[in-house]
N, C-alpha and C positions, 0 to 999 in steps of 0.2 A: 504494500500500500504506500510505493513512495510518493512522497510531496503532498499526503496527507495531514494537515495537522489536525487538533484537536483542543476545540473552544468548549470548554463548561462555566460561560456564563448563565445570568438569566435567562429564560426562555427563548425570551421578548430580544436580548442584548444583544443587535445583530454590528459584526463589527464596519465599520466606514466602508462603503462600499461593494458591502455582502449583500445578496439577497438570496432567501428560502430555495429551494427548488424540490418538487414530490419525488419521491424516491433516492433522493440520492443527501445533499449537505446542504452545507451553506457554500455557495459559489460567488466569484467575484464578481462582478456585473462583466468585465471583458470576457467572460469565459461562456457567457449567456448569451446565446444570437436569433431572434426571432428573424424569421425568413417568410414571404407572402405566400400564400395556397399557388398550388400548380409549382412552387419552383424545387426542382429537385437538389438535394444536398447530396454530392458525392466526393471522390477524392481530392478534386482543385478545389474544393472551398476549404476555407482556411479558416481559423479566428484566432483573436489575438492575447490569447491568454495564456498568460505563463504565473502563475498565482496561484499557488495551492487548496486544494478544498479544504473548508473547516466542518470538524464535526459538530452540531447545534445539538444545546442541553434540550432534552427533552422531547426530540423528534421521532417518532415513537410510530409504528403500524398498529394503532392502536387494537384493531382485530384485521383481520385477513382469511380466507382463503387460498389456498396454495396447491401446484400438485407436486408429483413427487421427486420429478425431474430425469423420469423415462421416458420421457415422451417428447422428440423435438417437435415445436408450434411454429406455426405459418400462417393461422390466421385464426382471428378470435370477434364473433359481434356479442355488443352486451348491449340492452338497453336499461335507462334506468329514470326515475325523475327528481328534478330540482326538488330538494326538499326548502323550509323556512330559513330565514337570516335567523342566526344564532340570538337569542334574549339580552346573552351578554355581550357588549365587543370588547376584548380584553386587550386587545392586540394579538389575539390566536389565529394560528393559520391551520385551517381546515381542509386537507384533500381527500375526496370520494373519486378510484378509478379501478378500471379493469387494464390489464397490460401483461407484457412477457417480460422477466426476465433471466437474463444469464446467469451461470455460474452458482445463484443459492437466492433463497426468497427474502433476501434481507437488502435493507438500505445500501446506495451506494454503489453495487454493481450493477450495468449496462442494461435498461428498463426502457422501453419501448410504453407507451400510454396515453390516453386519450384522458384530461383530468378535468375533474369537476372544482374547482378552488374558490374558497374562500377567507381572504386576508392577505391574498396575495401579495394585492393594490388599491387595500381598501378595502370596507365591511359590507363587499358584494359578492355573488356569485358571477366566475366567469368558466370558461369552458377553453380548455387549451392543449393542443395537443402537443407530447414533449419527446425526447430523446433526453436522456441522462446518465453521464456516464462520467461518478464522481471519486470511485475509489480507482484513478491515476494519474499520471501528471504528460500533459496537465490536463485538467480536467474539459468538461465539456457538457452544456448544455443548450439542445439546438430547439428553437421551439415551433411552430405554427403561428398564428396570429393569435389572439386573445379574443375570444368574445362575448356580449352580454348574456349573461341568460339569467330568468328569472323565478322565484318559486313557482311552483305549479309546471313548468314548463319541460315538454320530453326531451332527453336526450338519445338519439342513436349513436353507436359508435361500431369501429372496428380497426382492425388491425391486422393486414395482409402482408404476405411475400409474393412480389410476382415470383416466379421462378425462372423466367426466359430473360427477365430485364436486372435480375437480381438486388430488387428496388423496393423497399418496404412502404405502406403507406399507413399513416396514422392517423384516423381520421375522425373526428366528433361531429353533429350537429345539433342545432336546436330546431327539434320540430316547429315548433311557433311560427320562429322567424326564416326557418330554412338558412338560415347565417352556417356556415361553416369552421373548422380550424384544422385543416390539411396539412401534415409534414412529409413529404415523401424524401426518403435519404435510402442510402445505398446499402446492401448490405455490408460493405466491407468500411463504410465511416461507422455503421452501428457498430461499432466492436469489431465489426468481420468474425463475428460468433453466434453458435446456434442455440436457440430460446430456447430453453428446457422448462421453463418454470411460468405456468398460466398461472394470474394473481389476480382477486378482486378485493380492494384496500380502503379501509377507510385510516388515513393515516394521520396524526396532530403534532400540533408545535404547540402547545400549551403547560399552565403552569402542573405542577405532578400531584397536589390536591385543591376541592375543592373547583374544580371546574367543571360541571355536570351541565350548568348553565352556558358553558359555551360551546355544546355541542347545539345543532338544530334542535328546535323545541317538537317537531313530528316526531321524535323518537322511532324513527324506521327510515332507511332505504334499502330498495327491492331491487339488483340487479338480477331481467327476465330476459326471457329469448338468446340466452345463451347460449353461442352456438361455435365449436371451435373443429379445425381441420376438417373443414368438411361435412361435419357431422359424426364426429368421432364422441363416444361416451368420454362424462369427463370426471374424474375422482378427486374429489373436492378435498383435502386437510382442512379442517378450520383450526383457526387458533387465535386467542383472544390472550393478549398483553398487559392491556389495562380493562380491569376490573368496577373501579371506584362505582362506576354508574349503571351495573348491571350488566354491560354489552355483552353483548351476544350475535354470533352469528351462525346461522343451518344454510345446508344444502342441498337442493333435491335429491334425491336420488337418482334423477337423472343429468344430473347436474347442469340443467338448465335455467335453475333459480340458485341464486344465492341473496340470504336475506341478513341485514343487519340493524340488531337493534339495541335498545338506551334507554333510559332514564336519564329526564334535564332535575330532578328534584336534588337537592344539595345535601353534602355530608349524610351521602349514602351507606357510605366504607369510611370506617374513622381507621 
């Protein structure tokens, strides 16, 4: 993990010039490059980061689903919906997403995803699709465009490998508005590695008690119509990290749903 460091500040303490990123650290802003829908990222693009990722107190897969990482993935649809703007705005950054990645089902290594974020840029929901790739040097994260979406409102998404163009596409939309956030990048800038690991993540940057309240107040999101490789069955791990607020999450048995749910009531778990 060279040119990794590791920050345990506050939550919230992000250092000059850092900002969040789902799945993976805290990244410098040079190291983050959002690119317009339709434009492909492959070996000639460059960015200009040479800055180490930081590891952020507190950023946590708060529950997950996972498989087991026998199975290399090429394409995954998940749909799901905007749930409520959180009661409290703490300054917490909230991510709900489905994605692949490499290597093991943990923060940090090379994750493909289409994210649901809130706190991003503000105590809003937006929808953005990412590549992240923070446990090397130097790091990397390449994104889609950013855009609105809001409670009530569906999201489809998905996540292919052409095979002939060897071109990954990542792709989210908001039913509502039909607005999109397309990243297509190659597969040899992802990593040039092969996805073992189907994830659907509700993952936090908040404080470690006492935050019940800053999850959304529907205490559920339902990722349905899951659908990966084709139609391949899929064997869902769940596993739940934090606790404080009851979460929980199941999965079909044909693991075409995965459900996750909460308690916003406070000082659940002393």
């Amino acid at each position: 993990m060279r040119g990794v460091g590791v920050f345990v500040a506050a939550a919230f303490a992000v250092p000059d010039g850092y900002r969040y990123t789902p799945g993976g650290y805290l990244l410098h802003d040079s190291c983050i490059v959002e690119v317009p829908n339709n434009f492909v990222v492959n070996d000639t693009f460059a960015t200009p980061c040479s800055i180490p990722a930081e590891v952020a107190n507190e950023q946590v897969y708060a529950m997950d689903t996972h498989t087991k990482g026998d199975v290399t993935f090429t394409q995954m649809n998940s749909s799901w919906t905007v749930p409520q703007l959180p009661k409290d705005a703490e300054g917490q950054v909230v991510y709900f997403w489905p994605g692949f990645k490499a290597d093991a089902p943990e923060p940090g290594y090379p994750v493909l995803q289409p994210v649901l974020q809130y706190g991003q840029r503000g105590a809003q929901w937006e929808l953005q699709s990412w590549f992240v790739w923070a446990r090397t040097f130097p790091p990397a994260a390449i994104t889609g465009p950013a855009i609105s979406v809001a409670p009530g409102d569906e999201v489809v998404s998905y996540m292919e490998l052409d095979e002939s163009s060897q071109i990954w596409t990542v792709y989210g939309r908001n039913e509502r508005t039909k607005e999109t956030s397309v990243l297509q990048i190659s597969k040899s800038k992802a990593g040039n590695t092969d996805y073992k690991y189907a994830m659907h993540v509700l993952e936090t940057i908040m404080g470690s008690s006492n935050y019940c309240a800053e999850y959304p107040p529907d205490g559920a999101v339902d990722f349905t119509g899951i659908t990966v490789n084709g139609g391949q069955s899929v064997d869902w791990q769940t596993r739940v990290q934090k606790s404080d607020c009851q979460q929980q999450v199941t999965a079909s048995a044909k693991g075409d749903d995965v459900k996750m749910t909460w308690s916003v009531g406070r000082d659940l778990v002393v």
